[in-house]
N, C-alpha and C positions, 0 to 999 in steps of 0.2 A: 545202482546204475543199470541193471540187467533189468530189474523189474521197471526201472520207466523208459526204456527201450522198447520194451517189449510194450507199454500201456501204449507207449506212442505208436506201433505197428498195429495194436487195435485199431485205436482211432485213425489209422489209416484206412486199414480194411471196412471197418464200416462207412467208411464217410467215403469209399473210393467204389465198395459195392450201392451203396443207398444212392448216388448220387447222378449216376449214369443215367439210370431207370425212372427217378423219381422229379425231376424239375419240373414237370407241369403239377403234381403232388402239392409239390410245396407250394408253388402262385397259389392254392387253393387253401395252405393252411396257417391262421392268422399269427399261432408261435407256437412251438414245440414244445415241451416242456421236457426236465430231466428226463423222466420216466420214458417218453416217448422217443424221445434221440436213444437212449437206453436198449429199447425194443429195436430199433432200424440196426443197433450194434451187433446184437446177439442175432439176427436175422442175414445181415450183409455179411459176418466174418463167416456163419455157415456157409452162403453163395458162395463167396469167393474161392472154400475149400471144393466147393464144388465144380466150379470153373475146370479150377488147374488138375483135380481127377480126370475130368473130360479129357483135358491136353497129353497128362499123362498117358491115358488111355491109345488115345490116338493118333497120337504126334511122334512120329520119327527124327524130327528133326531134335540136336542137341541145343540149339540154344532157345528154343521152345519148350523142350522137356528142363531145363537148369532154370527157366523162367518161371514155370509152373510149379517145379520143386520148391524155389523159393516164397513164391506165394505159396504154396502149402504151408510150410513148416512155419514160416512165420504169422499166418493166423491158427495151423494149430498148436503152436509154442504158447498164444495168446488167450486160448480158450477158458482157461483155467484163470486166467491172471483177470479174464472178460468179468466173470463171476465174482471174483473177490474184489475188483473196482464196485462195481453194480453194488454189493453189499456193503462195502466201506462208507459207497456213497447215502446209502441207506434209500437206494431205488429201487423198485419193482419195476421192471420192462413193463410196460404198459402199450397194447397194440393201439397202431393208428392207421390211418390213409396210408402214409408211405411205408410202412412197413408191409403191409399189404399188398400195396402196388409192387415194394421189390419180391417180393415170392410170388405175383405173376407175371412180372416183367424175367426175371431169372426163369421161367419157365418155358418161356420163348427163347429165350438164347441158347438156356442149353437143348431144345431141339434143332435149334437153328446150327449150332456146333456140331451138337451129333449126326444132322444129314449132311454133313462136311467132311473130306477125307483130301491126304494128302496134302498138298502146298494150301489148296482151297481153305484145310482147316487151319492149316498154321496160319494164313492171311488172316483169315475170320477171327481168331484167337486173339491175338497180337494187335490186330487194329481193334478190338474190344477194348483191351488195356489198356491201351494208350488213348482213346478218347474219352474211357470211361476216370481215367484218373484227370485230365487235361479238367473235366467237369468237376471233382471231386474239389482242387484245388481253388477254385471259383467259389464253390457252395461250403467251403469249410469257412473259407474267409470273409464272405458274405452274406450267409446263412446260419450256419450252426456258433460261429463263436461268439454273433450275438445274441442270439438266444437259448444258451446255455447259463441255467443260473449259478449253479453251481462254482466255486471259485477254482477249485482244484480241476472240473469237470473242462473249462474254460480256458485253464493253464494246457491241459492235455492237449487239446484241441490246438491252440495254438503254437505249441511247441512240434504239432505232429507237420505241419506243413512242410520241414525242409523233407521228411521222410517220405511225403507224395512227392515232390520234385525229385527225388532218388527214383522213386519207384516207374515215374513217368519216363525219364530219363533210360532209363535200363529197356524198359517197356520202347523207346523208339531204339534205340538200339538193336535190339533184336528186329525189329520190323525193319530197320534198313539193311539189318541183314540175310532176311530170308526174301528181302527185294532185289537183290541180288543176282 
């Protein structure tokens, strides 16, 4: 039960990082295949630790800092579980468009976070999450579940939705409360 928790917080993290950044990406690309949803996994679950580093870093506030601990630990609880999916599945990450685009599109944010301080950055932070997940739940549903071949790959993905609606969830919460 632990371990498909945990696969479901994957496919969270990926599809909650890839999906923010990457919508014009995908209009451009004709279907994805395992491999390459694969590569956005292993690319978006690093963003995301990378994200909530920043917050940690600079974020005074507590329900920003519990926000970002959460996202830490829950994609890096998933890092290891990422790998043995990938292999089970008998995939090579394979780089694409979007995978590319989210490591230069993360590249902007987190400068755009790091010239941020104070409330500024908890704003900045927090409304990322929650628009970046508000997208993710769109493009899991309409996007990757059906063109994911894989049957197991497919099952994941669609079992991970109620875990974006948690994460989204938590994610306005926090933002109405450092609106405050």
């Amino acid at each position: 039960m632990k371990l498909l928790m945990n696969c479901k917080v994957l496919i969270a993290s990926v599809i909650a990082c890839s999906f923010m950044f990457s919508v014009p990406v995908f209009a451009q690309v004709n279907k994805l295949s395992d491999a390459e949803i694969a590569s956005v996994a292993v690319v978006a679950n690093q963003i995301d630790i990378n994200y909530a580093a920043i917050a940690k870093m600079k974020s005074k506030n507590s329900d920003i800092l519990r926000f970002a601990e959460t996202m830490a630990s829950d994609h890096k609880a998933v890092i290891d579980q990422a790998v043995a999916l990938v292999k089970k599945l008998g995939v090579t990450p394979k780089d694409n468009a979007v995978s590319r685009k989210l490591m230069s599109e993360s590249e902007k944010t987190k400068r755009m976070l790091r010239s941020k301080s104070g409330m500024a950055f908890n704003k900045a932070y927090i409304d990322n999450e929650v628009a970046y997940h508000k997208a993710v739940i769109s493009t899991v549903e309409g996007l990757l579940i059906p063109q994911a071949n894989n049957r197991e790959l497919k099952d994941l993905l669609q079992n991970v939705v109620p875990t974006l609606r948690t994460h989204l969830e938590h994610a306005i919460m926090v933002q109405n409360e450092i609106s405050k």
